[in-house]
Residue frames as qw, qx, qy, qz and C-alpha x, y, z in Angstrom:
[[0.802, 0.031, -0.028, 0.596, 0.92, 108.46, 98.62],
 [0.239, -0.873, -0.115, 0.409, 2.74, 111.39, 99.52],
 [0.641, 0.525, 0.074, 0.555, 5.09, 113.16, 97.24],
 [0.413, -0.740, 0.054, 0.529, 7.64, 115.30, 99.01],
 [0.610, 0.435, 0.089, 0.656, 9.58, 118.21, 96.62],
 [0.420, -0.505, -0.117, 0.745, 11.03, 121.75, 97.12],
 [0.168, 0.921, 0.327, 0.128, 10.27, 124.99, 96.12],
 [0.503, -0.308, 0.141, 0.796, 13.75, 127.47, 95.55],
 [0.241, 0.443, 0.433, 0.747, 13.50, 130.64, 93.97],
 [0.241, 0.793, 0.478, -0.291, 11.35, 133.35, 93.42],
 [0.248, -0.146, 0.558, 0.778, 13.02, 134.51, 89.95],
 [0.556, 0.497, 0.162, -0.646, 10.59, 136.05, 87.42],
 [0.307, 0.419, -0.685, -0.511, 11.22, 134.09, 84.97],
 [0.753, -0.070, -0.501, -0.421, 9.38, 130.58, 83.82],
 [0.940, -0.208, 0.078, -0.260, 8.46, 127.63, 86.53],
 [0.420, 0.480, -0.769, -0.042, 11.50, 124.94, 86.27],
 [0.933, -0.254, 0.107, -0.231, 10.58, 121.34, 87.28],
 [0.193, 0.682, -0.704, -0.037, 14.05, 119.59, 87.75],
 [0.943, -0.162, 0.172, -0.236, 13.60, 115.50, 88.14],
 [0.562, -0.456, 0.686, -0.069, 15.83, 113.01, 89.63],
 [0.731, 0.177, -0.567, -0.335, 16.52, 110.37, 87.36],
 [0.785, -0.069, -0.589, -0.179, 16.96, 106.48, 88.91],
 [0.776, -0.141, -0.469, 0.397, 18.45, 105.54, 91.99],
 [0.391, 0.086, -0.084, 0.913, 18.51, 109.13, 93.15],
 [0.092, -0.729, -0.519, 0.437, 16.55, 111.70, 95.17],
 [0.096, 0.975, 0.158, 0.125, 15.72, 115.61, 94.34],
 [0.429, -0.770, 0.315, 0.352, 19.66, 116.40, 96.05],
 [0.806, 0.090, 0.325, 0.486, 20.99, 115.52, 92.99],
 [0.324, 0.788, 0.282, 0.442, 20.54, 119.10, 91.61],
 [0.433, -0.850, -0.137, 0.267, 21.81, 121.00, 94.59],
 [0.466, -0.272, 0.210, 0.816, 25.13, 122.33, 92.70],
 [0.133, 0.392, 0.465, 0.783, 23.06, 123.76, 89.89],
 [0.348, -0.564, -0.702, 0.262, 20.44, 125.05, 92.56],
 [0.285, -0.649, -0.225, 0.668, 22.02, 128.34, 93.51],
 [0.121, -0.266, 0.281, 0.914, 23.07, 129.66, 90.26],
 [0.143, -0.466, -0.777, -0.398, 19.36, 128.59, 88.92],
 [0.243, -0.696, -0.668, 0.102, 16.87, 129.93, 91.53],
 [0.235, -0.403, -0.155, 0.871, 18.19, 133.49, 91.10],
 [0.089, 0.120, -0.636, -0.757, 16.17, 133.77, 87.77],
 [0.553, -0.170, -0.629, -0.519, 13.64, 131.23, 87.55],
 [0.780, -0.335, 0.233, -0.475, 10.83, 129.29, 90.67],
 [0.229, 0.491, -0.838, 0.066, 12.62, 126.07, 91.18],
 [0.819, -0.228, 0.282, -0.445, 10.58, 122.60, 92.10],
 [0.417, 0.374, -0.811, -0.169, 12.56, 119.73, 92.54],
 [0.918, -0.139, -0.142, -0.343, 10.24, 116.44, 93.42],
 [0.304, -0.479, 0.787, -0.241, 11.16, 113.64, 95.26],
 [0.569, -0.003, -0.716, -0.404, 10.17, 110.36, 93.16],
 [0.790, -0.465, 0.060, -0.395, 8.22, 108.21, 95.24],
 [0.954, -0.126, -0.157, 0.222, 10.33, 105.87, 96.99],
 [0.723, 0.160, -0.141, 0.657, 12.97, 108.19, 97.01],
 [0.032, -0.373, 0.283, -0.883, 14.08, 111.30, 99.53],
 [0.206, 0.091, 0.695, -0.683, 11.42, 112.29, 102.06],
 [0.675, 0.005, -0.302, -0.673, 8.39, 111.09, 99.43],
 [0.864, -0.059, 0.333, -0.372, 6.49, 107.93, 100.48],
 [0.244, -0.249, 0.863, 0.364, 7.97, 104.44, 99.44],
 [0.504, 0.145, -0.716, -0.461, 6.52, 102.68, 96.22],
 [0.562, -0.131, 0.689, -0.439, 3.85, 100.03, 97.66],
 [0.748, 0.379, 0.539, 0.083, 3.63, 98.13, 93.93],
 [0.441, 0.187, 0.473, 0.740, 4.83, 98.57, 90.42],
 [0.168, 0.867, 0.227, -0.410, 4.27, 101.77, 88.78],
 [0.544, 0.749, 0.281, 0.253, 4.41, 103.31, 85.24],
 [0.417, -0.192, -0.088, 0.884, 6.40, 106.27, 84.24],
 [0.137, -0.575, -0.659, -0.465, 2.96, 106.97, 82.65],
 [0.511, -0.744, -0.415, 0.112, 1.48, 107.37, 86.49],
 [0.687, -0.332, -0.092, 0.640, 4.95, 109.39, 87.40],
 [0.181, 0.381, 0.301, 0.855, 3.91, 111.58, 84.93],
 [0.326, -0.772, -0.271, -0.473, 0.53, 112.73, 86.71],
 [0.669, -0.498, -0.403, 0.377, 2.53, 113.21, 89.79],
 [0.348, 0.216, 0.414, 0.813, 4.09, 115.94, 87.88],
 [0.156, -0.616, -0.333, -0.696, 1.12, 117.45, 86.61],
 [0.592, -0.602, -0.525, 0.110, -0.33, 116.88, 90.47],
 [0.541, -0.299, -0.148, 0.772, 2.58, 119.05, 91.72],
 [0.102, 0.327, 0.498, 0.796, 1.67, 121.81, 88.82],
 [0.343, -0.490, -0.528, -0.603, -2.10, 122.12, 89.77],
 [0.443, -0.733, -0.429, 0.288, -1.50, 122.44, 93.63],
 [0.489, -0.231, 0.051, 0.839, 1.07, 124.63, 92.82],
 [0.431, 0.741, 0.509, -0.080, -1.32, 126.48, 90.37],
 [0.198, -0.487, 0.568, 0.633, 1.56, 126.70, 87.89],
 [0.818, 0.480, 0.286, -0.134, 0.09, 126.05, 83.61],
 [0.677, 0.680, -0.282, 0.013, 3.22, 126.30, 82.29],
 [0.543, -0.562, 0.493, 0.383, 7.23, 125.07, 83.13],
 [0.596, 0.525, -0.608, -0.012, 9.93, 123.85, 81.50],
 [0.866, -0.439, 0.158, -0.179, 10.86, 120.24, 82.67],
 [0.493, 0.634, -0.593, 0.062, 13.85, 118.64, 83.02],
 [0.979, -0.091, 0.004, -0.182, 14.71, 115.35, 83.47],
 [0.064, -0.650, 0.754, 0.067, 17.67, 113.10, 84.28],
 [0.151, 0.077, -0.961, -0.218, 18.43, 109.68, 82.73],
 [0.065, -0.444, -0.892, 0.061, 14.78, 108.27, 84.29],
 [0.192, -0.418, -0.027, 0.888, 14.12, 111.72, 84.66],
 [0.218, 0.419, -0.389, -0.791, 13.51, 112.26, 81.11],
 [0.032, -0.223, -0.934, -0.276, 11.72, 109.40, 80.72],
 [0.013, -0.524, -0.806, 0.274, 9.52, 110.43, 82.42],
 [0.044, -0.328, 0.351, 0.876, 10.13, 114.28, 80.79],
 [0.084, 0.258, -0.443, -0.855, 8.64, 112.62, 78.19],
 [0.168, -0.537, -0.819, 0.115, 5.46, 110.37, 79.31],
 [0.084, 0.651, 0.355, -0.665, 4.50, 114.17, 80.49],
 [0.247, 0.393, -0.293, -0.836, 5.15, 116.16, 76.97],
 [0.016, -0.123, -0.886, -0.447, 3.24, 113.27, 75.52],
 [0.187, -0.579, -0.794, 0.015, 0.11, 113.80, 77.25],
 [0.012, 0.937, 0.329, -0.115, 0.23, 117.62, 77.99],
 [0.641, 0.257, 0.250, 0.679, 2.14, 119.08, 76.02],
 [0.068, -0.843, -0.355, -0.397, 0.40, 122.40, 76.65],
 [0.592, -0.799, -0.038, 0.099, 1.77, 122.75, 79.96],
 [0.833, -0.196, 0.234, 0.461, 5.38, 122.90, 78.41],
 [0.232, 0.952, -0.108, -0.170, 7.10, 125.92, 77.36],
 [0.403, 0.629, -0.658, -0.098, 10.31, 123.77, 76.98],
 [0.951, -0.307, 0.001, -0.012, 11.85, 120.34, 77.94],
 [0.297, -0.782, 0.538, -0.104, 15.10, 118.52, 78.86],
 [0.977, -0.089, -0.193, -0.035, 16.65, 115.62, 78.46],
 [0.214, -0.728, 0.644, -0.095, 20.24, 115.39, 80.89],
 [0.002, -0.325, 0.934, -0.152, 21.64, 112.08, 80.24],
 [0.632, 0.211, 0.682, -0.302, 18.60, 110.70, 78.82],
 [0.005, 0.218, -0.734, -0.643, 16.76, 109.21, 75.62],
 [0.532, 0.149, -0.114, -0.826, 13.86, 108.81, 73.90],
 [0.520, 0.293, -0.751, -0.283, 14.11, 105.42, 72.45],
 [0.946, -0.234, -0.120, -0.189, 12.93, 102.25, 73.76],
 [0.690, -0.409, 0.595, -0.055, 15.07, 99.93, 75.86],
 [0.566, 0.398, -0.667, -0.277, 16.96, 97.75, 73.61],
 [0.765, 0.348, -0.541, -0.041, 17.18, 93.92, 73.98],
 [0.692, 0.081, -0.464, 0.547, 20.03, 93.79, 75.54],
 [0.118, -0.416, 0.324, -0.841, 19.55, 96.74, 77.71],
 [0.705, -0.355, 0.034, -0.613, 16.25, 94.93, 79.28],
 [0.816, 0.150, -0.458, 0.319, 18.68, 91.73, 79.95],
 [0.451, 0.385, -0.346, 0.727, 20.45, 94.08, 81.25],
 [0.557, -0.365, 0.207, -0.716, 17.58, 95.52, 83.77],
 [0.898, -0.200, -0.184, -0.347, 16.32, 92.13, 84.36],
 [0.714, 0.044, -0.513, 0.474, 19.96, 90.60, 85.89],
 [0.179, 0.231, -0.309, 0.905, 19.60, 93.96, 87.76],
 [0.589, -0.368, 0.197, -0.692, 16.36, 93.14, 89.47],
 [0.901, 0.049, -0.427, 0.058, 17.85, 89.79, 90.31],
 [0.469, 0.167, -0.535, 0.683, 20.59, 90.71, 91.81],
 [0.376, -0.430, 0.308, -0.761, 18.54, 93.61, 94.09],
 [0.882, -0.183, -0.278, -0.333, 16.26, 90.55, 95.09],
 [0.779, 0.016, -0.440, 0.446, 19.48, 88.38, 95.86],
 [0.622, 0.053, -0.309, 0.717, 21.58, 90.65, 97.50],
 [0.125, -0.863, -0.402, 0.279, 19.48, 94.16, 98.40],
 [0.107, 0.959, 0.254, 0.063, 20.03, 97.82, 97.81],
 [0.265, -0.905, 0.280, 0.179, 23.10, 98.62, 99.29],
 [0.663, -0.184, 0.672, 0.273, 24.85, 95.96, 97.44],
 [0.560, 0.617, 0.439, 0.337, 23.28, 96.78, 93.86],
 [0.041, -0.994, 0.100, -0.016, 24.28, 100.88, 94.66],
 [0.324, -0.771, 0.381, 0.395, 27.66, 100.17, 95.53],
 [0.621, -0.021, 0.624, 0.474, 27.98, 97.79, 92.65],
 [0.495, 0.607, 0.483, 0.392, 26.58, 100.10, 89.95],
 [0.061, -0.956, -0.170, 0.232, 27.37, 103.69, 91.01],
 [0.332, -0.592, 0.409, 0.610, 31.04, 104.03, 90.09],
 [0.347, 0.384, 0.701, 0.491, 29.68, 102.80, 86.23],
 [0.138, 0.856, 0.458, -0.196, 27.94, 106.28, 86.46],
 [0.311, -0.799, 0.285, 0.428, 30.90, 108.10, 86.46],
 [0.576, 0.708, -0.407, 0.035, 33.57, 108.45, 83.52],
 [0.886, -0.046, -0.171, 0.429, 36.92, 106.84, 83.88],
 [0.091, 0.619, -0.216, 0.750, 38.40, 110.50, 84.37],
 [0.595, -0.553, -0.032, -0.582, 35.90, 110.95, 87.28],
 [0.925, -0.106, -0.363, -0.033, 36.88, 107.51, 88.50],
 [0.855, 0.006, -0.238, 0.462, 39.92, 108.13, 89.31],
 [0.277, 0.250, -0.196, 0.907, 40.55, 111.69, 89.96],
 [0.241, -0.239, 0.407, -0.848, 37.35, 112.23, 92.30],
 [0.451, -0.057, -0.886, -0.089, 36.23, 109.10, 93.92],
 [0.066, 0.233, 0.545, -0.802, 34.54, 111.12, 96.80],
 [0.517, 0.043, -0.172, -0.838, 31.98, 111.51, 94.23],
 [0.603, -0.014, -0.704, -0.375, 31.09, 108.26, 94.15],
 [0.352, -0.161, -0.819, 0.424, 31.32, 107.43, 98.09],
 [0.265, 0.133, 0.340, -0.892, 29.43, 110.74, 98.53],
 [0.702, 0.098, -0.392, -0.586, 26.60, 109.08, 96.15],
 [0.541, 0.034, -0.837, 0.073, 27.08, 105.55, 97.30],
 [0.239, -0.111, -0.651, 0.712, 26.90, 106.51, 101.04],
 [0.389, 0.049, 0.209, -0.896, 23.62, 108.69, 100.33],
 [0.650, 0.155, -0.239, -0.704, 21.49, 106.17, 98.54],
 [0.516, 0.003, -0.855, 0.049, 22.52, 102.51, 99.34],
 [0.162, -0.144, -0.954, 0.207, 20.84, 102.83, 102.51],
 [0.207, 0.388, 0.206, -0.874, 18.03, 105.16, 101.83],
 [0.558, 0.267, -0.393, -0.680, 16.43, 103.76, 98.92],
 [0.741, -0.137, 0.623, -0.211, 14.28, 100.50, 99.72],
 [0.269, -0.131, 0.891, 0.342, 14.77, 97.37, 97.06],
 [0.379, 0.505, 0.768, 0.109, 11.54, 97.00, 96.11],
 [0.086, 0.856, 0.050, -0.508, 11.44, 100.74, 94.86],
 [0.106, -0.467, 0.662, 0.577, 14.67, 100.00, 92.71],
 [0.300, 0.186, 0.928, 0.122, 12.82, 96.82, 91.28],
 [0.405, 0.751, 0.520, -0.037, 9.45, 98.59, 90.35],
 [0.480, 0.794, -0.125, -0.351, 11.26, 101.34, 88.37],
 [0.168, -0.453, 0.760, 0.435, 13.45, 98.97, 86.77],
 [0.218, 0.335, 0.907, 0.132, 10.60, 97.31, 85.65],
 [0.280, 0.767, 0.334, -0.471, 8.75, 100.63, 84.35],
 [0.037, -0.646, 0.553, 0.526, 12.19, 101.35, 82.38],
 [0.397, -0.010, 0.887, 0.234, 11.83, 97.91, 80.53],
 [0.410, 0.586, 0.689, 0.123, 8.26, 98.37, 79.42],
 [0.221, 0.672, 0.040, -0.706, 8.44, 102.38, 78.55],
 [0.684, 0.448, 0.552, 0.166, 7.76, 102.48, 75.08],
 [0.497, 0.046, 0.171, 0.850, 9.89, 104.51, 72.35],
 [0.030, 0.929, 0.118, -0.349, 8.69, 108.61, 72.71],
 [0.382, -0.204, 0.308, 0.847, 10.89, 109.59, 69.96],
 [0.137, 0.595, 0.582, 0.537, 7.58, 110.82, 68.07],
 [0.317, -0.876, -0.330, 0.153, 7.27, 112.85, 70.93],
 [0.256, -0.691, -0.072, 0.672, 9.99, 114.58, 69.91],
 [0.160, 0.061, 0.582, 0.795, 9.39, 115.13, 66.71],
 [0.226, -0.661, -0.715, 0.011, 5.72, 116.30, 67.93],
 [0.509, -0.549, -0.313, 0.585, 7.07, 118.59, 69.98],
 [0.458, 0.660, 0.160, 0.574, 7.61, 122.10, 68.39],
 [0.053, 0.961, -0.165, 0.217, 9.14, 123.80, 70.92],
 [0.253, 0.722, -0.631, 0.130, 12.80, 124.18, 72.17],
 [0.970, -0.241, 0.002, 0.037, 14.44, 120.74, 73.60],
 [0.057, 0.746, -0.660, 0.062, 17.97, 120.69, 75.15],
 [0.980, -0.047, -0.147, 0.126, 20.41, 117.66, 75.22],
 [0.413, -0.778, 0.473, 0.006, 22.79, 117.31, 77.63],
 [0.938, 0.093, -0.325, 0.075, 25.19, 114.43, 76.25],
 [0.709, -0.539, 0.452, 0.053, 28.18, 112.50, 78.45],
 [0.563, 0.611, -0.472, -0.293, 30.51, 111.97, 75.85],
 [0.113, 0.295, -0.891, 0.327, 31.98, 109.27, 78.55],
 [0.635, -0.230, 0.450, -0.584, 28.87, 108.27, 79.49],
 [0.005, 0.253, -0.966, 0.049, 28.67, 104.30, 80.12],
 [0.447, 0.347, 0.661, -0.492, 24.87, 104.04, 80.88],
 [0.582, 0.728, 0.255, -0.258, 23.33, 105.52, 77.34],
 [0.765, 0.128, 0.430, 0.462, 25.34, 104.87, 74.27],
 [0.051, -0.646, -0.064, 0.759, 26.54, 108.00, 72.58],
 [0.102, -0.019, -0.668, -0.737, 25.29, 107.25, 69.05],
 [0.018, -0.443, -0.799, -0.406, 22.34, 107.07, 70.34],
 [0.136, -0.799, -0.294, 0.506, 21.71, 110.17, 72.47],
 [0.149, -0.512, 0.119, 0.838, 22.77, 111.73, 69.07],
 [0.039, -0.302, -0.886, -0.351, 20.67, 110.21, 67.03],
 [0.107, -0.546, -0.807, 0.199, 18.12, 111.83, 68.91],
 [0.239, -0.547, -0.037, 0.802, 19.06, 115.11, 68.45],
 [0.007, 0.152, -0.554, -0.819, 18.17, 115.42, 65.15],
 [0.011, -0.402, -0.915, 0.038, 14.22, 114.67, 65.96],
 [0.008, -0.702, -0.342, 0.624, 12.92, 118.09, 67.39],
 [0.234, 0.943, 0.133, 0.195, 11.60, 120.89, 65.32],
 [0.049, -0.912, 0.164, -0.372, 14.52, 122.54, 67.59],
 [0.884, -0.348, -0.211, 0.231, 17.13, 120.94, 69.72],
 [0.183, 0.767, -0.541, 0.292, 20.62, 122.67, 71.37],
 [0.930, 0.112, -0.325, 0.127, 23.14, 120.37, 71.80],
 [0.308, -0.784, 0.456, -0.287, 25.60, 120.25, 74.67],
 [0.944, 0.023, -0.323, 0.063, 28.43, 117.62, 74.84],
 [0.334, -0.790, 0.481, -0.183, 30.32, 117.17, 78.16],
 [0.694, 0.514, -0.504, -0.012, 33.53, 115.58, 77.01],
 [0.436, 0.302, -0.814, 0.236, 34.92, 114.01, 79.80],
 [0.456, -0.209, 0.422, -0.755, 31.85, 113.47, 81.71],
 [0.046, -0.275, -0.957, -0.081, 29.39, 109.79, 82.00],
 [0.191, -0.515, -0.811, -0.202, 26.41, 110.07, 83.36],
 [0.374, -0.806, -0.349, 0.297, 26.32, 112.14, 86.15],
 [0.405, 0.557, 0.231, 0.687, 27.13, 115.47, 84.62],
 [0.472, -0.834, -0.106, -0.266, 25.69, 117.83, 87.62],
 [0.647, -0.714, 0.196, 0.182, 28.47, 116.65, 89.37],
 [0.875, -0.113, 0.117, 0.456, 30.76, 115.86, 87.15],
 [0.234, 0.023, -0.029, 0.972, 31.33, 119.12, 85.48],
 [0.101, -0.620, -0.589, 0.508, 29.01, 121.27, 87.53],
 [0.006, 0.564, 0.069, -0.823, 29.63, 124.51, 85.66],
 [0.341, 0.153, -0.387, -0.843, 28.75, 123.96, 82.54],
 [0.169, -0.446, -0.878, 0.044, 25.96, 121.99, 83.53],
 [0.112, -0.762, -0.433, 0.468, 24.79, 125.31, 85.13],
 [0.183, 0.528, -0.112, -0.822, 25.79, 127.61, 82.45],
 [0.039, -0.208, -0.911, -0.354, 24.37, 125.06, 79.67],
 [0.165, -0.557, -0.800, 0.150, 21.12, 125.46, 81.91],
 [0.272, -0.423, -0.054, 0.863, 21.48, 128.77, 82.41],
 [0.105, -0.369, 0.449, 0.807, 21.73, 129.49, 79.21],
 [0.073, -0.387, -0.842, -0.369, 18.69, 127.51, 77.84],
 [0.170, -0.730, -0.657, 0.086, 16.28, 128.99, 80.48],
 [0.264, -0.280, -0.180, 0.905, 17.19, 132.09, 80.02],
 [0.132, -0.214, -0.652, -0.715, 14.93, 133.19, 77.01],
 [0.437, -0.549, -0.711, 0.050, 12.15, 132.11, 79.72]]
């Protein structure tokens, strides 16, 4: 399988591994891009199935998604980063600090969470790999992207959502969507990983966000040896875009130390 990612930068400062969370390619990061890659080596991956990386040709782990990761690392003949992860992203964030923790001089989590999948949330995946089945990709994208978004966001810059809708509904195959919804179900709860962990860990939170519940993305915060908190108040999910600057001075500001 190929893996396709990008190399920005040539800052002296630490490695930065920026990952895509679900339904979404390596372009999600492009606003935070410039003011990042003036500092620090910038690799942002294409998940399989998604951008110019190979499609998904069976289920897969976030386990496996992890050594793609490291794979990138060891051609790259990088031993340390800091990773950071959106919403799937950070799952996967944290399938890596479980298993090589060494290689990590910090993590991320943007609009992600540690915790298992509740219940209801895996209901919630499982009507959503129904419907893809029923109806395909471009149908499940337009129906779930504008839930990414705050109600602010909704309504006062709906170009975000057609500009997201319009990249990925016909660029991202069904059966891709299916096998990581079905990785998301089984991941298993990594909150010991962060309480394992003993160096720094940032949280981005969406106070508006609609995807991850906001008692529990603070709940989590209080795991690490070390955590800095960041709550964008009138943001959902998609922080990067929704408020771009401090997303980039948030970042900034973490990797700077690096």
């Amino acid at each position: 399988m190929a893996l396709s990612y990008r190399i920005e930068g040539e800052g002296t400062g630490s490695p930065v591994v920026l990952l895509h969370g679900f339904a979404e390619d390596g372009a999600i990061w492009n606003q935070q891009l410039a003011f990042l890659k003036k500092n620090h080596l910038l690799i942002i991956p294409d998940l399989p199935g998604s951008g110019q990386s190979s499609p998904l040709s069976g289920p897969i782990t976030l386990e496996e998604l992890a050594e793609f990761i490291k794979a990138i690392l060891d051609a790259e003949k990088i031993t340390q980063c800091i990773l950071i992860g959106h919403s799937m992203g950070g799952y996967i964030t944290l399938a890596f600090a479980e298993k090589y923790p060494d290689r990590l001089k910090a993590l991320g989590l943007f609009h992600s969470i540690a915790f298992a999948d509740s219940e209801e949330k895996k209901a919630g995946r499982q009507k959503s790999i129904e419907f893809i089945g029923k109806n395909g990709a471009p149908a499940y994208i337009r129906q779930s992207t504008p839930n990414l978004f705050s109600e602010y966001s909704r309504k006062a810059h709906p170009e975000w959502i057609t500009s997201l809708t319009d990249r990925y509904a016909a660029s991202i195959p069904a059966d891709t969507l299916i096998y990581y919804q079905q990785a998301m179900i089984s991941r298993p709860d990594r909150s010991q990983v962060l309480a394992q962990f003993p160096k720094p860990v940032l949280f981005i939170i969406g106070q508006q966000d609609n995807v991850i519940p906001l008692d529990a993305s603070l709940r989590q915060t209080h795991i690490p040896v070390l955590s800095y908190i960041h709550l964008l108040e009138n943001s959902g999910h998609m922080g990067m875009i929704e408020d771009s600057a401090a997303s980039q001075n948030i970042l900034h500001d973490f990797l700077r130390p690096y």
